[in-house]
Phi, psi and omega in degrees: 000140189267195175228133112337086175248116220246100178279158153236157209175143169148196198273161169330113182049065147242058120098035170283326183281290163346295181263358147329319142302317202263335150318301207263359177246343176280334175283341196052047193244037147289079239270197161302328217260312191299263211303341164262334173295310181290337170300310191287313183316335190269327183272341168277353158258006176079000159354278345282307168285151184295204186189093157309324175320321188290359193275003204241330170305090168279343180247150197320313180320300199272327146338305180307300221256330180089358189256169167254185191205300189252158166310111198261170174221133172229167161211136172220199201215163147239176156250072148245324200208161164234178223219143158223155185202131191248102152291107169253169186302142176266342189306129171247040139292315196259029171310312186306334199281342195265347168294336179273340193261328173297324193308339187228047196222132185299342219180139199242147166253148132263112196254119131277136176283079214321330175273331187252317221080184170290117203231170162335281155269008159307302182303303190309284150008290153291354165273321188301289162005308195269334200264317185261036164035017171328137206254000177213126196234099185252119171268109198273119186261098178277176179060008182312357160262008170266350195237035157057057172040061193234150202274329180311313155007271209309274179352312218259328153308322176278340174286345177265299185291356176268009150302301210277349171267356157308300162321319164280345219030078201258162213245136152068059210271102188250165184216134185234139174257142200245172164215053176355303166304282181313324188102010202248092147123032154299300157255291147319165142288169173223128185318301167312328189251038178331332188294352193253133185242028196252202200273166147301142159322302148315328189285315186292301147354282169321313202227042171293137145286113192237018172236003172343298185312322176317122183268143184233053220222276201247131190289118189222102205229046160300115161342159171208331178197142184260167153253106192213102192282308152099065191224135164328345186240009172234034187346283205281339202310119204215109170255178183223079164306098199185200197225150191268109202276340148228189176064168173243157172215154183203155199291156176119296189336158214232105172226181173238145162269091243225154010266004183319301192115345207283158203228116203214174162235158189260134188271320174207172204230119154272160162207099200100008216066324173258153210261141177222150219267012181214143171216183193201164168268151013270060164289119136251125198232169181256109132288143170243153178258147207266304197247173172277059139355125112355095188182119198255151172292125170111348173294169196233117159268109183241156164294134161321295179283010163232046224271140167299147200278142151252130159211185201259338224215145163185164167264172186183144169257129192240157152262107186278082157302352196278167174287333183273157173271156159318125178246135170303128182088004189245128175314124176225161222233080184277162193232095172255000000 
């Protein structure tokens, strides 16, 4: 089963925590325990309805104010998919938290509110969007049960945002109309939006492409980890552990190592413990090398015959968040 990792995004109470709750309680990956804890959160806050939102508020701060701040991550499953899902802050001091929680994720919700429409930060979210090639972009036009479900809305909200995602060039763009609160074509279909003939938010989700993207052309492979249990019945045993990030490889191959250069073959490939004679990316697998190699965590396993040009020097597009500007000439310290 594959995984799916996903942000939600958009501006202040257009309902990104709401519906994250309402994926995981319509879905049913709530436990019991979960749900009565948050029902007592709600009545010492004097509440009477229940409130999905809390299910995604991990820090106190965001309990108090009702707003989010740091990135929350939950996960659940169907049985079609499993799910990782990054709630980011809508605040836009806190914009930086939602570029971290975006950097490794197939696929973005962008939430509108139906009543105000396309705002500020919807449009900054979406350029962050454009700027990290997230490769699926969904804009969900939440709240339609405040605007009497009515689809010119939806329509007329989705003809001003295909200007701004032409522009960005944002890539594989769907527009779905939600209700968080209600539930309505969240999981379920919904009666009220009969007008809409495209998938639930979930469906699309369950069945999105999401390796499309994969190059499976030049073979990348970084160490993460070695393995050398160093036990009598395993002595010699020496693996390379790590995840593929492109490409195929298979025992036999003629590979390098970098950044040394040094030059090997791979003698067996595992997954699972069992040994197989091929993997491709994203598999993560243990290689082993035909010699005793020099090769490190952070290190590189390339196809011989495809080894990446090394320099000193490269180009980049950055999102600069600090408060200080970018000083030209000045040692910045990269994290990848």
């Amino acid at each position: 089963m594959d995984i799916l990792r996903f942000i939600t995004a958009g501006s202040v109470d257009d309902g990104k925590s709401t519906l994250i709750g309402r994926l995981l309680y319509d879905s049913k990956n709530i436990l019991v325990d979960q749900l009565e804890s948050i029902r007592k959160v709600g009545q010492l806050a004097g509440d009477d309805e229940f409130d999905l939102a809390r299910l995604t508020d991990g820090l106190r701060a965001e309990r108090e104010q009702g707003i989010t701040i740091d990135v929350a991550y939950k996960y659940f499953s169907t049985p079609k998919r499993k799910f990782i899902i990054s709630d980011a802050p809508g605040h836009i001091q806190y914009t930086r938290n939602m570029i971290t929680g975006a950097s490794n994720t197939s696929l973005i919700i962008i939430l509108i509110d139906a009543r105000n429409g396309i705002v500020e930060q919807t449009k900054r979210h979406s350029i962050i969007a454009s700027l990290l090639n997230i490769p699926h972009v969904v804009i969900a036009i939440n709240k339609l049960d405040l605007v009497n479900y009515s689809q010119s809305v939806f329509e007329e909200i989705k003809s001003e945002y295909e200007t701004i995602a032409e522009r960005l060039s944002l890539k594989n763009v769907t527009y779905i109309p939600i209700s968080a609160l209600t539930g309505d074509n969240v999981v379920e279909p919904s009666e009220n939006l009969n007008w809409y003939k495209g998938k639930t938010l979930l469906e699309f989700l369950e069945t999105v492409e999401v390796n499309s993207a994969i190059n499976l052309e030049e073979a990348r492979f970084p160490i993460q980890y070695i393995i050398r249990p160093q036990t009598d019945e395993l002595h010699d045993y020496r693996g390379y552990a790590g995840k593929i990030v492109a490409g195929i490889y298979h025992k036999g191959d003629e590979v390098t190592i970098l950044p040394s250069g040094t030059n090997t073959k791979i003698s067996k490939i595992e997954v699972g413990g069992k040994e197989i004679k091929s993997a491709f990316a994203p598999q993560s697998v243990v290689i082993h090398l035909e010699d005793d190699v020099e090769a490190g965590r952070g290190n590189l396993i390339v196809k011989r015959d495809n080894v990446p040009p090394l320099t000193q020097e490269f180009e980049a597009l950055l999102c600069w968040m600090n408060n200080a500007p970018l000083q030209a000439g000045n040692k910045y310290t990269l994290q990848n």
